[in-house]
C-alpha positions as CSV (number, residue, x, y, z in Angstrom):
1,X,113.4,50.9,106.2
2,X,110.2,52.9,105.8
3,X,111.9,55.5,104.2
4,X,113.5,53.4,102.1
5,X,110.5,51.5,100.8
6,X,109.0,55.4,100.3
7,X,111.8,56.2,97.5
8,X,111.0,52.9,95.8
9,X,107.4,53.3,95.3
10,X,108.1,56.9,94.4
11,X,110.1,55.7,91.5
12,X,108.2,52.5,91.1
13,X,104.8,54.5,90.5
14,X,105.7,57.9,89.3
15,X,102.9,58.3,86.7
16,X,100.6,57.8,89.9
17,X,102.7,60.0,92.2
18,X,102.9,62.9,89.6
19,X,98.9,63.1,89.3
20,X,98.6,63.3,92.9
21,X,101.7,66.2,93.1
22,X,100.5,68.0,90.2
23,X,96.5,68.2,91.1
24,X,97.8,69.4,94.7
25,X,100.6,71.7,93.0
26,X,97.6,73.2,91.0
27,X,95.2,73.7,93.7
28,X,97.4,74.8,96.2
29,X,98.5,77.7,94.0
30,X,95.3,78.7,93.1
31,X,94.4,79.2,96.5
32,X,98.4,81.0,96.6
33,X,97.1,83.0,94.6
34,X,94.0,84.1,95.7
35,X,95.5,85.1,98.9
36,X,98.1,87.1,97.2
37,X,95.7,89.0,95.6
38,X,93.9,90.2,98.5
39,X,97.2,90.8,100.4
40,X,98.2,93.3,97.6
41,X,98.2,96.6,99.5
42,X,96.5,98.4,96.4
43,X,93.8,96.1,96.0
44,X,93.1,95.1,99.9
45,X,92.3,99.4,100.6
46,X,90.0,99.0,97.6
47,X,88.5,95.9,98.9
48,X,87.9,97.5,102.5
49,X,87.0,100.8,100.8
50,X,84.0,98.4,99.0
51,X,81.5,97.0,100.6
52,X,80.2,94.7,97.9
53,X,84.0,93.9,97.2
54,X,84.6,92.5,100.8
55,X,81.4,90.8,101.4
56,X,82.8,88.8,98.0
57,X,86.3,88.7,99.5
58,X,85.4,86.9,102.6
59,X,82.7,84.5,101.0
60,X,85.4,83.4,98.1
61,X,88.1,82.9,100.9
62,X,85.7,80.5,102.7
63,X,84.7,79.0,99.4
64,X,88.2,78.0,98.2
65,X,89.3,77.0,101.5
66,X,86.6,74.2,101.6
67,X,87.0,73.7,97.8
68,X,90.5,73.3,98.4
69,X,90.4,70.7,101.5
70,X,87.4,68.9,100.6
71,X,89.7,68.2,96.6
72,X,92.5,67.6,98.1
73,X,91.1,64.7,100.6
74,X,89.6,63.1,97.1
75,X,92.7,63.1,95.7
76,X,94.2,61.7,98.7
77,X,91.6,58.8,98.7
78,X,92.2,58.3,95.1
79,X,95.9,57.9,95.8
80,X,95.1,54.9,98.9
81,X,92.6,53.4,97.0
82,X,95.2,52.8,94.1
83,X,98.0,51.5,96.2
84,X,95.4,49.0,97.6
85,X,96.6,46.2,96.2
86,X,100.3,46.8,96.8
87,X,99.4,47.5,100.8
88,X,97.5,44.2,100.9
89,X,101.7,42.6,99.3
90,X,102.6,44.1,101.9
91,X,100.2,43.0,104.8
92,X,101.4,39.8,103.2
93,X,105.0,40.2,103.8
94,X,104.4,40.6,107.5
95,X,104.0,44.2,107.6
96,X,101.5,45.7,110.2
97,X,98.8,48.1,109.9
98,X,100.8,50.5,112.0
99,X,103.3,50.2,109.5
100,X,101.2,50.5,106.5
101,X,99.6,53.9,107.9
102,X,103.1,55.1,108.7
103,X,104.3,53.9,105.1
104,X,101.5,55.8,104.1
105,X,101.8,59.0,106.1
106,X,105.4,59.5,104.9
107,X,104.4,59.6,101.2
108,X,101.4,61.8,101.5
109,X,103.8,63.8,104.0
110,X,106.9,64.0,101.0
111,X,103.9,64.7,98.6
112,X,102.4,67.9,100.5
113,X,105.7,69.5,101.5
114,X,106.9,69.3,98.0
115,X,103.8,70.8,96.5
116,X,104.0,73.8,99.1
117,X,107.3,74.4,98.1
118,X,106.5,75.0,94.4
119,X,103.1,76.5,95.1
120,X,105.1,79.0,97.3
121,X,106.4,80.2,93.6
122,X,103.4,79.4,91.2
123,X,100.6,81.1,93.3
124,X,101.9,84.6,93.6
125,X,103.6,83.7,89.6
126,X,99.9,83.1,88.6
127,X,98.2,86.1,90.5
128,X,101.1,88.5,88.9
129,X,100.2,87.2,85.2
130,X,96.7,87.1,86.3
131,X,96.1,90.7,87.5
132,X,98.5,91.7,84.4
133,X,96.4,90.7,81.9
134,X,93.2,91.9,83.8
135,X,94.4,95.4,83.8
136,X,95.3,95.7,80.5
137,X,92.2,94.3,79.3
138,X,90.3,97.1,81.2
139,X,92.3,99.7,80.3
140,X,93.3,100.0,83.9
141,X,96.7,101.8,85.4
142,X,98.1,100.0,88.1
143,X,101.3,98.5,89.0
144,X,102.0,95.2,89.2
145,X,104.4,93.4,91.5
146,X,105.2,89.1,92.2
147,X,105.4,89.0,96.1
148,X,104.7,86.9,99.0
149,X,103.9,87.4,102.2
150,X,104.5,85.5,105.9
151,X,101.1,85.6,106.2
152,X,100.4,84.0,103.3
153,X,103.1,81.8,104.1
154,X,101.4,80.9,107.4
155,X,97.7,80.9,106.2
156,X,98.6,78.2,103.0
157,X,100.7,76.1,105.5
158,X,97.9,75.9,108.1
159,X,95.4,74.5,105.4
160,X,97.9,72.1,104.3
161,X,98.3,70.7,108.0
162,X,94.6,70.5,108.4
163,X,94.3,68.2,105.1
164,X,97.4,66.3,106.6
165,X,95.6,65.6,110.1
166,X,92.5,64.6,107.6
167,X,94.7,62.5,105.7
168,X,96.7,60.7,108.1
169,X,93.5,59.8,110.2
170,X,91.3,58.5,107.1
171,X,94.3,56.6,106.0
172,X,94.6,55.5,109.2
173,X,90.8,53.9,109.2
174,X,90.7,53.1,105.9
175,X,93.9,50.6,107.0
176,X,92.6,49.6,110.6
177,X,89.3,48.5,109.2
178,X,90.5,46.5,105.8
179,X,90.9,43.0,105.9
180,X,93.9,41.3,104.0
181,X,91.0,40.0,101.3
182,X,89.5,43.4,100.9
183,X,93.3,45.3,100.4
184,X,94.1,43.3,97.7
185,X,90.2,44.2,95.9
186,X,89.7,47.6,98.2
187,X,90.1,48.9,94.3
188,X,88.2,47.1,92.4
189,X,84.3,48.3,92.5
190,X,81.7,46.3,90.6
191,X,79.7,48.7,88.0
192,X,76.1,48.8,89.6
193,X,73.5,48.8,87.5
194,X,72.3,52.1,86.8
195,X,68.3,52.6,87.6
196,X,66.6,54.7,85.2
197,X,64.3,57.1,86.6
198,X,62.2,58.2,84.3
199,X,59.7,60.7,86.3
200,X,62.2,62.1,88.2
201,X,64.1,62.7,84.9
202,X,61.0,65.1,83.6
203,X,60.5,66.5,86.3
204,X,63.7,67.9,86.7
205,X,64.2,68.7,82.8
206,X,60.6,70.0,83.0
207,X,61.7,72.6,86.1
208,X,65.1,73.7,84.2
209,X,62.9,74.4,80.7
210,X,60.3,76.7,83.0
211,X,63.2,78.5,84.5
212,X,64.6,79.2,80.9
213,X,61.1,80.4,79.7
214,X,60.5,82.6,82.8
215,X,64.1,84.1,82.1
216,X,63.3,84.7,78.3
217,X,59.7,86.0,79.0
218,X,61.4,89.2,80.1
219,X,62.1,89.9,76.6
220,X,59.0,90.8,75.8
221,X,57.7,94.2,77.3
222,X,54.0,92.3,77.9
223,X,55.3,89.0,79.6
224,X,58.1,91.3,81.4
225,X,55.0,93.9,82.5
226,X,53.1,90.6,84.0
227,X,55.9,89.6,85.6
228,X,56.8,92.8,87.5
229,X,53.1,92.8,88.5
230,X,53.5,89.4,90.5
231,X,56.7,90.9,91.7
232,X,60.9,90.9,90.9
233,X,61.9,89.2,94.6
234,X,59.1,85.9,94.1
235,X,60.1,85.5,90.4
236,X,63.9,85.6,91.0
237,X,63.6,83.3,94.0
238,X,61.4,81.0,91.8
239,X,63.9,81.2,88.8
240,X,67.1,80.7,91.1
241,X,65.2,77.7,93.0
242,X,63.8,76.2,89.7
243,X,67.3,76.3,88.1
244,X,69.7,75.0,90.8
245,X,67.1,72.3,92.0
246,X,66.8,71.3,87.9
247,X,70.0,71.4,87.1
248,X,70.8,69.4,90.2
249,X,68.4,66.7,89.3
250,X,69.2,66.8,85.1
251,X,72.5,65.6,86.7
252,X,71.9,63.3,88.4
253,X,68.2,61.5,86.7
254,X,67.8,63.4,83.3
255,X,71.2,62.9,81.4
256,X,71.0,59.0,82.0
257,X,67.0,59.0,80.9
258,X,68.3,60.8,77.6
259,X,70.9,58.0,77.2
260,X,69.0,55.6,78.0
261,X,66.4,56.9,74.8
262,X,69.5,57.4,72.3
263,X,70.1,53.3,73.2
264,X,67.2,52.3,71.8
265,X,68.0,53.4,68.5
266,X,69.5,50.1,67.9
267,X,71.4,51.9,64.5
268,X,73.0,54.1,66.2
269,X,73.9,52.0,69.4
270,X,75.7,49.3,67.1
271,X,78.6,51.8,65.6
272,X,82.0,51.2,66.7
273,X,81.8,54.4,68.6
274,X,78.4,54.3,70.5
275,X,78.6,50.3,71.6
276,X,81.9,51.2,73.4
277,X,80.8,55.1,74.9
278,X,77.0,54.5,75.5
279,X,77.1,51.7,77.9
280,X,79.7,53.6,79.8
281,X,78.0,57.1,79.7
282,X,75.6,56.1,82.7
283,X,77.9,55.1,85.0
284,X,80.3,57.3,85.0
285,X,77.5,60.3,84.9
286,X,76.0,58.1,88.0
287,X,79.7,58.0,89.6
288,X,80.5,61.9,89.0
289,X,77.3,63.6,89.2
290,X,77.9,65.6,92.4
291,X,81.2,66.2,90.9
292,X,79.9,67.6,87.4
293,X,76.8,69.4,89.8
294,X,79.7,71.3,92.0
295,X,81.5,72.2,88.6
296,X,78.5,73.0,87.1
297,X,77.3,75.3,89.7
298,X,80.9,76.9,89.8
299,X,80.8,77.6,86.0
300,X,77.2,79.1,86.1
301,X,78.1,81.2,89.4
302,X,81.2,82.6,87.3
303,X,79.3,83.3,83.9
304,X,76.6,85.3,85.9
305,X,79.0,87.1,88.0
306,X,81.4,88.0,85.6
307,X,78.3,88.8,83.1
308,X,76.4,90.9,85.4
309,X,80.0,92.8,85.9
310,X,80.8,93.0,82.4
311,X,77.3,94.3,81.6
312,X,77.4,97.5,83.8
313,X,81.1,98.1,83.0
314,X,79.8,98.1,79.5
315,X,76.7,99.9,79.9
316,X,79.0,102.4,82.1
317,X,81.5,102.9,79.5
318,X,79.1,103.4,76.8
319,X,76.3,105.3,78.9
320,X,78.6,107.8,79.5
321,X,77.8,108.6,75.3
322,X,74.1,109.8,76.7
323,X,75.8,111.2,80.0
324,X,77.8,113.6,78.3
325,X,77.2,113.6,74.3
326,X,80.0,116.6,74.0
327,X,83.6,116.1,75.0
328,X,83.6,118.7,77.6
329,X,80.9,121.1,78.0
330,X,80.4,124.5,80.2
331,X,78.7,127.9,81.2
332,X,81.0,130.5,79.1
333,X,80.2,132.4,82.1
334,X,82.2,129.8,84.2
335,X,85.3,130.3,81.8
336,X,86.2,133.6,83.3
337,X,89.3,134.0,80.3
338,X,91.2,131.1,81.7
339,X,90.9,128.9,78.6
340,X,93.0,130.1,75.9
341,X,90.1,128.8,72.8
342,X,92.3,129.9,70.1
343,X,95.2,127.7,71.3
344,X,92.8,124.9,71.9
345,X,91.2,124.9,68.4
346,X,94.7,125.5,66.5
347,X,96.2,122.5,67.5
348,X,93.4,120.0,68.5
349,X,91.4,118.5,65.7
350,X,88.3,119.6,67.2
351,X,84.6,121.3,66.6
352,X,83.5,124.2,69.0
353,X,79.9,125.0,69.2
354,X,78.4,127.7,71.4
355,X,74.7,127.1,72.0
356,X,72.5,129.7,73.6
357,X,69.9,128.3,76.2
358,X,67.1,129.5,78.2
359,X,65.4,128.4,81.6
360,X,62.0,128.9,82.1
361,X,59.7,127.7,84.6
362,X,56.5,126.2,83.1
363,X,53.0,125.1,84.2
364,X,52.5,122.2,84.6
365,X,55.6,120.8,85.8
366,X,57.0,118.2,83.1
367,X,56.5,114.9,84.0
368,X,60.1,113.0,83.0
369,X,59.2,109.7,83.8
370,X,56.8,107.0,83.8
371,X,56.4,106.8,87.1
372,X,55.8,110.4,87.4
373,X,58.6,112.4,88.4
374,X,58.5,116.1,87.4
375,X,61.1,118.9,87.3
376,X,59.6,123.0,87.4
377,X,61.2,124.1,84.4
378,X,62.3,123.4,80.1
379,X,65.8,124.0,78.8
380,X,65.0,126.0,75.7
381,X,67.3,125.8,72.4
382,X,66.4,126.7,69.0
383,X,66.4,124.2,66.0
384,X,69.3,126.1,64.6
385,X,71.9,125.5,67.3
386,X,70.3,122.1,67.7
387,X,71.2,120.8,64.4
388,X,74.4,122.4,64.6
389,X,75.5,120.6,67.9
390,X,73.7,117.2,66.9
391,X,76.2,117.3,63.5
392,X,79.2,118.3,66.1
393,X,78.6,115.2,67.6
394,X,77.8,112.9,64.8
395,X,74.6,112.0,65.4
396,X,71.4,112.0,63.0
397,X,68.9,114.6,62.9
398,X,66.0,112.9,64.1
399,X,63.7,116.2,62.9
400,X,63.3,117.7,59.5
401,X,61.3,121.2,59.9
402,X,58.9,123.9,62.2
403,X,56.4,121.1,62.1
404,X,57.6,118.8,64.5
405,X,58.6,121.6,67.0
406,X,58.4,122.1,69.7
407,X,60.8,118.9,70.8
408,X,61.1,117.5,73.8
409,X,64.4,115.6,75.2
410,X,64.1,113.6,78.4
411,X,66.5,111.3,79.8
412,X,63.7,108.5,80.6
413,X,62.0,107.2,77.2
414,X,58.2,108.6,78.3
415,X,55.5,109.8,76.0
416,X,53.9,111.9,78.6
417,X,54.0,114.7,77.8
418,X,53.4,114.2,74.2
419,X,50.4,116.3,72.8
420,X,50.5,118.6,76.2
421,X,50.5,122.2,76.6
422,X,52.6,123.9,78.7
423,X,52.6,127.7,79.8
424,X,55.9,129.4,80.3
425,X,56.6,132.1,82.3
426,X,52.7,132.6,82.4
427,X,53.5,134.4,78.9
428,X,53.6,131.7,76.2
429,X,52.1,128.6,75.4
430,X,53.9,125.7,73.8
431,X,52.2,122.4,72.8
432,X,55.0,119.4,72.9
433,X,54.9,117.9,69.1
434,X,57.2,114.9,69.4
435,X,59.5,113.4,72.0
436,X,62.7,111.7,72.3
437,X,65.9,110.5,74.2
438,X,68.7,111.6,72.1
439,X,70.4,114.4,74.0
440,X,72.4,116.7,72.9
441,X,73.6,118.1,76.5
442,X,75.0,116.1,79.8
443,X,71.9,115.7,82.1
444,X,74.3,118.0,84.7
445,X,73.6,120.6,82.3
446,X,69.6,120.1,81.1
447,X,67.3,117.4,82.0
448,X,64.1,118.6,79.8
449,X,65.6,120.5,76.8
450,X,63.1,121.8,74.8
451,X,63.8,122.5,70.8
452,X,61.8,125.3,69.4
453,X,62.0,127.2,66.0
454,X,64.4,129.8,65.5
455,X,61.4,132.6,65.8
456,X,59.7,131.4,69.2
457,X,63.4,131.0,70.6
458,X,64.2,134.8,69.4
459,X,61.3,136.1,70.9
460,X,61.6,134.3,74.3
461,X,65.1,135.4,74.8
462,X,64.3,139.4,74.2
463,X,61.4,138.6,76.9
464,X,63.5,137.3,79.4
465,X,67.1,138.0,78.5
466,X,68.0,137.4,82.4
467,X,67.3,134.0,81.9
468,X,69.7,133.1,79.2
469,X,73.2,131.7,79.1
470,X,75.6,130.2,76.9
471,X,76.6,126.4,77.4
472,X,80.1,126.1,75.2
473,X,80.7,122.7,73.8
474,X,84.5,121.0,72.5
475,X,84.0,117.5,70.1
476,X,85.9,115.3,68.6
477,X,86.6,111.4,68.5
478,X,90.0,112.2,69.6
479,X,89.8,114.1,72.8
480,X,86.7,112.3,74.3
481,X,89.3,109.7,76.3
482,X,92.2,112.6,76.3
483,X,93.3,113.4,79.9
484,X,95.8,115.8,78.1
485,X,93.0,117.8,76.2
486,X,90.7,117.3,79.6
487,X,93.4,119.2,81.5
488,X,93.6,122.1,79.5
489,X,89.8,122.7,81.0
490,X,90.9,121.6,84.5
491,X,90.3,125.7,86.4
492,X,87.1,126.1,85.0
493,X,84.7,125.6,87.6
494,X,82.0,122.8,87.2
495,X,83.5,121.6,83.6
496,X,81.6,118.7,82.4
497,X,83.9,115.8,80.7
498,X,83.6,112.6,79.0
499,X,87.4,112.0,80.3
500,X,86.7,112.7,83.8
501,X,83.4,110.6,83.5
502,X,85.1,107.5,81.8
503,X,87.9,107.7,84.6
504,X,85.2,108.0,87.4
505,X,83.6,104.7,85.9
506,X,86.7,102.8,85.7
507,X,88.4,103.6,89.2
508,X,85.2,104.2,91.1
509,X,84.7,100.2,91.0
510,X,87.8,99.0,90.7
511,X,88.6,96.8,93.4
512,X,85.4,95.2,92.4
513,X,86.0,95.0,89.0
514,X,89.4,93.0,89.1
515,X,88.3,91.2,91.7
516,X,85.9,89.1,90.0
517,X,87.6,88.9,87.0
518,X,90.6,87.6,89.0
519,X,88.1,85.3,90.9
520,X,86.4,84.3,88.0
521,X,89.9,83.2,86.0
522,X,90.7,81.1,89.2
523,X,87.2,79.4,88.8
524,X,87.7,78.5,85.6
525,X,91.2,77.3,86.2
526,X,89.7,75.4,89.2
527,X,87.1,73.5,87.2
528,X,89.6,72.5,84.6
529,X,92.4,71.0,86.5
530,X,89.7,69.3,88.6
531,X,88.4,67.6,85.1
532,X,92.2,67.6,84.1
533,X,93.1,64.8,87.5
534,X,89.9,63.6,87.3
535,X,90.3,62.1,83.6
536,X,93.9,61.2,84.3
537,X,92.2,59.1,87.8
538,X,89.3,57.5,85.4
539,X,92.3,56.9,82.8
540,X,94.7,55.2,85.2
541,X,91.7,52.7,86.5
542,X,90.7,52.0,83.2
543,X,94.0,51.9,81.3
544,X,93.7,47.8,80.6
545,X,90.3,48.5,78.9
546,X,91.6,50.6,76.2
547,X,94.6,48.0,75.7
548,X,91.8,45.2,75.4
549,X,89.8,47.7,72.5
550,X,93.7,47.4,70.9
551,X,93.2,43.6,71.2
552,X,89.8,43.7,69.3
553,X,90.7,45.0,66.4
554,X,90.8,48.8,67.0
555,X,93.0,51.1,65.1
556,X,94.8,53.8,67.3
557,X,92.7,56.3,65.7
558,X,90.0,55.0,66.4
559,X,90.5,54.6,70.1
560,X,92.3,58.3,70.2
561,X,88.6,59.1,68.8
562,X,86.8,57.2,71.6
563,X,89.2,59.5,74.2
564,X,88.4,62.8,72.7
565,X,84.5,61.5,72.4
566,X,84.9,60.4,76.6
567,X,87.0,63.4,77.2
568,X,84.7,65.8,76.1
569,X,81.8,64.5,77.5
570,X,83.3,65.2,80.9
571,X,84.0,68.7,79.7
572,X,81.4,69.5,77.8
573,X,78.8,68.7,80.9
574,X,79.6,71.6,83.5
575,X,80.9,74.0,80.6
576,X,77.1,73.8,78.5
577,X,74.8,73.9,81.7
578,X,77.4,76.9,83.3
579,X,76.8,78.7,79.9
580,X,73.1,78.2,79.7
581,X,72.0,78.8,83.0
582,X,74.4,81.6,83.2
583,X,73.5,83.2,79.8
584,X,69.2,82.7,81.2
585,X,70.2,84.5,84.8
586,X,71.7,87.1,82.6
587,X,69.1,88.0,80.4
588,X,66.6,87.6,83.3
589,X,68.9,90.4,85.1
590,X,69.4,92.5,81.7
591,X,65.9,93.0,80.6
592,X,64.7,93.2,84.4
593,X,66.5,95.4,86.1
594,X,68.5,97.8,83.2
595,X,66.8,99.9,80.9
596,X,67.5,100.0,77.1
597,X,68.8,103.5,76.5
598,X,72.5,101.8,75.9
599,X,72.3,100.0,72.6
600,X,72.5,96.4,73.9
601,X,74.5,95.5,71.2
602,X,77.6,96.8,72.8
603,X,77.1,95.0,76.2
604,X,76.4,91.3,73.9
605,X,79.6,91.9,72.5
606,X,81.2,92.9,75.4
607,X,79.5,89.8,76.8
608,X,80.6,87.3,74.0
609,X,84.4,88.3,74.3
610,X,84.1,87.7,77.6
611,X,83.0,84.1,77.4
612,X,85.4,83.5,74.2
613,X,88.1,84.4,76.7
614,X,86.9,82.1,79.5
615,X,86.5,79.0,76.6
616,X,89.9,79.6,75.5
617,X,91.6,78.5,79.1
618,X,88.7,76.0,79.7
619,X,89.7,74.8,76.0
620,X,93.5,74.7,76.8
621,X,92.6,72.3,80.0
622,X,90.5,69.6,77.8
623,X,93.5,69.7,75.1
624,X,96.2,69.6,77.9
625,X,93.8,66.2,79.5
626,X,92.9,64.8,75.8
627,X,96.9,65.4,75.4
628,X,97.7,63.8,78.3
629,X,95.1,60.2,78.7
630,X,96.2,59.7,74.8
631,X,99.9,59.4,76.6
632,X,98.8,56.9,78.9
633,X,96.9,55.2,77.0
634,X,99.4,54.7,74.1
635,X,102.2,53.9,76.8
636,X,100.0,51.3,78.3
637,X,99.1,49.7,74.5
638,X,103.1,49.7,74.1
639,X,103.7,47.9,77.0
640,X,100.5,45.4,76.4
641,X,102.9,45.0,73.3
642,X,106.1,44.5,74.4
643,X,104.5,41.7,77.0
644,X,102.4,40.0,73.7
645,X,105.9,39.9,71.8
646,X,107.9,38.2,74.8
């Protein structure tokens, strides 16, 4: 009979039943997923080969298993709480509390085993499209397979018995302790009234501002020189305390204070939109405040994560400009006739340039950064060969004539040694006449190069011809990512390559890499299924309310409006204060702890498609919900119909 009574309610309430097997279909996967990923053989080497990468893996399992249990028990209590009222008809009916939990038990049990079986095929579905589109996006070569594991298996099926045993004993108390009274109004909860705390409401606004202006102050070189003088570790811990205790408290105290202020604007209160989404805004910001804090904190941990590794990916990528300004660059001497140059320049749209270049020890040592580090020696070229190799690699000459030589190139933008004299080889003096950062060799090759005229150079090379050699240099836009031209260079000893460099960069990392990228899509497909149920529960509680707005007077568009308005709200929330405090943490970590010699506009644009790609899932969730409460809604309104005609 139980059984039978199961199939009926099943078909009886399917719109409620698919909410609960869909928000369990989508977080069971995700988690699917995520254990597929680190059970791919390729990526789980990587992962123990990485330190950081592990110490992530194991933290993010934990993570989602709790996220995971702790979602699916809401869901679970959302479901009861709903069938309340039918329990209590059936209390009535002469059924027993035994029976109830048993009646119970079988429908959560039907719900669960169904939504493992598809999320046996959607997780390791959504890690394979997943991974696919991570790879391509960073240029990545790996193969790509859909498998699953009996581990997996095993692992997903344990957490799902654990929610189970959760489940069956809440429902269980829930049951045992309801009278028949409180079955039948167990879902019905009277709307407090919501306290406005006004202190607490600055206060905690107040502490998010000051961790946004500590965060910007790094900006500036004076506020940011201040600021390392107090120390990084004390600010940082002040910034991360200031922003998760503000944010925490905005929640829950500041949004309703600024509500409450836009109310007393009686103008604006009074339009047909505000007097129906204003009175409600409190409450259900005073009903979901841990929830929009957890999703919040989810949103702003996944900006910052992902933005700190898209930052040094991009400042990697485009460092390696600096790193190795030629294509690939040698000592001729290293060559030893295995590189057929003729060959290489006939059919390869490319610039050779030999460039002759001395070593000389100097007194004193040159100083190459501001903190003092020296190095015994310059790396002399003349102005000649420098101007040639600068146009070879299409850059600007940053020098016009003999009177600003001698030049000095350092890796570290310091004007030490600016105005200095230096003795080399106790035979010459030079005095440095300008200073810059825009090398024209890989820092494997010369640290300090030093430009002189075309007369100084001549004379220093006849002086000490033993200390000369010849550093040969291939360019082009074409062969700087070529693995095919790189090769043709691949027996000459210690050949330096922007190929090999680019390839270090991107493989180096790359457990790391596609790891929180992966982890970061699942967060974001987390957070918007969560708001996805979420607004389909609020919906299904609240359907007679938008039927009574029908009632009134109000058009469909209108109300359709009042959804997106209500809707949106409970997007908006986590997405703006993840965006913001993500975007301050990464600033804060930009201007502290990277320096400027990669032009920051490539890592902000690197930055910006980054987040354009996050909005456009978390956008498809809020049009797939909007989509989706308009459904109910207008089903609902059709039935209020229907019943108003008979």
């Amino acid at each position: 009979m139980i059984w039978s009574i199961t199939k009926s309610n099943i078909k009886k309430n399917f719109s409620l039943y698919r909410i609960y097997f869909l928000a369990t279909i989508g977080l069971l996967s995700i988690f699917i997923a995520f254990l597929n990923f680190i059970s791919d053989k390729i990526i789980a080497e990587k992962i123990r080969n990485s330190g950081q990468a592990l110490v992530i893996a194991n933290g993010s399992l934990i993570f989602l298993t709790v996220f995971l249990v702790i979602f699916l028990i809401y869901f679970n209590n959302f479901f009861v709480k709903k069938r309340s009222q039918e329990l209590g008809i059936l209390a009535i009916l002469g059924f027993s509390k035994r029976e109830l939990t048993k009646l119970l038990t079988l429908e959560n049990l039907v719900i669960l085993v169904l939504s493992y079986l598809v999320s046996l095929l959607l997780g390791p579905t959504l890690y394979f499209l997943a991974v696919l589109v991570i790879t391509h996006l960073l240029e990545l070569t790996m193969e790509v397979q859909w498998f699953i594991t009996v581990n997996e298996i095993i692992e997903s099926l344990g957490i799902l018995v654990v929610v189970f045993l959760i489940n069956f004993i809440t429902n269980g108390l829930i049951i045992s302790k309801q009278s028949l009274i409180e079955f039948v109004n167990f879902s019905r909860k009277a709307e407090k009234n919501i306290r406005i705390r006004k202190v607490k409401a600055i206060i905690a606004i107040t502490a998010l501002l000051l961790s946004y202006v500590l965060c910007l102050a790094t900006v500036f070189s004076s506020t940011r020189n201040i600021l390392l003088s107090i120390g990084m570790v004390p600010i940082s811990l002040l910034i991360i305390i200031l922003i998760v205790f503000g944010t925490i408290f905005t929640i829950r105290y500041g949004l309703t204070f600024v509500i409450s202020l836009l109310k007393e604007n009686k103008k604006r209160l009074y339009r047909p939109l505000s007097n129906i989404i204003y009175p409600k805004f409190n409450y259900r910001i005073a009903t979901k405040n841990k929830l929009l804090t957890v999703l919040g904190g989810l949103l702003t941990l996944t900006v910052s994560v992902t933005g700190i590794m898209v930052m040094l990916y991009a400042y990697s990528l485009n460092g390696i400009e600096r790193l190795t300004p030629s294509a690939i660059e040698y000592n001729v001497k290293s060559e030893n006739g295995q590189v057929n140059v003729t060959n290489i320049l006939e059919n390869n749209q490319v610039s050779l340039v030999d460039v002759d270049l001395l070593r000389l020890n100097t007194t004193p040592e040159v100083t190459i950064t501001e903190s003092g580090q020296t190095i015994p020696y310059f790396d002399i070229i003349n102005y000649s060969d420098y101007k040639e190799l600068m146009k070879a690699q299409g850059k600007t000459n940053s020098i016009e004539g003999s009177e600003s030589l001698p030049l000095l190139i350092n890796y570290y933008p310091t004007e030490i040694s600016l105005g200095k004299t230096f003795n080399l080889e106790n035979a010459y003096d030079v005095t440095v006449k300008q200073v810059s950062t825009n090398n024209v060799f890989s820092f494997s090759t010369s640290v300090t190069t030093l430009v002189v005229s075309d007369k100084l150079y001549a004379e220093l090379s006849s002086r000490f011809p033993e200390k000369e050699m010849t550093i040969r240099t291939f360019n082009g836009n074409s062969i700087r990512s070529s693995e095919t031209f790189y090769n043709q260079f691949s027996t000459v000893p210690d050949v330096i390559s922007s190929y090999s460099r680019e390839y270090t960069v991107k493989t180096a990392n790359i457990a790391t890499y596609i790891f929180i990228t992966f982890l970061s899509i699942l967060f974001i497909i987390c957070t918007g299924s969560i708001l996805y149920f979420t607004s389909l529960i609020e919906i299904m509680e609240n359907k007679e309310e938008y039927s009574y707005l029908s009632k009134l007077g109000y058009s469909k568009k209108l109300i359709n409006r009042i959804l997106r308005y209500e809707t949106g709200i409970l997007f908006l929330i986590p997405v703006l204060i993840g965006i913001v405090n993500g975007s301050m943490l990464l600033i804060f970590y930009k201007y502290l702890f990277m320096d400027t010699l990669v032009a920051g506009n490539i890592i902000m644009l690197s930055l910006l498609l980054c987040l354009f790609f996050f909005l456009i899932i978390y956008g498809t969730f809020y049009l797939l919900t909007l989509r989706s409460v308009k459904s109910i809604i207008n089903i609902n309104s059709k039935n209020l119909l229907t019943l108003m005609i008979k």
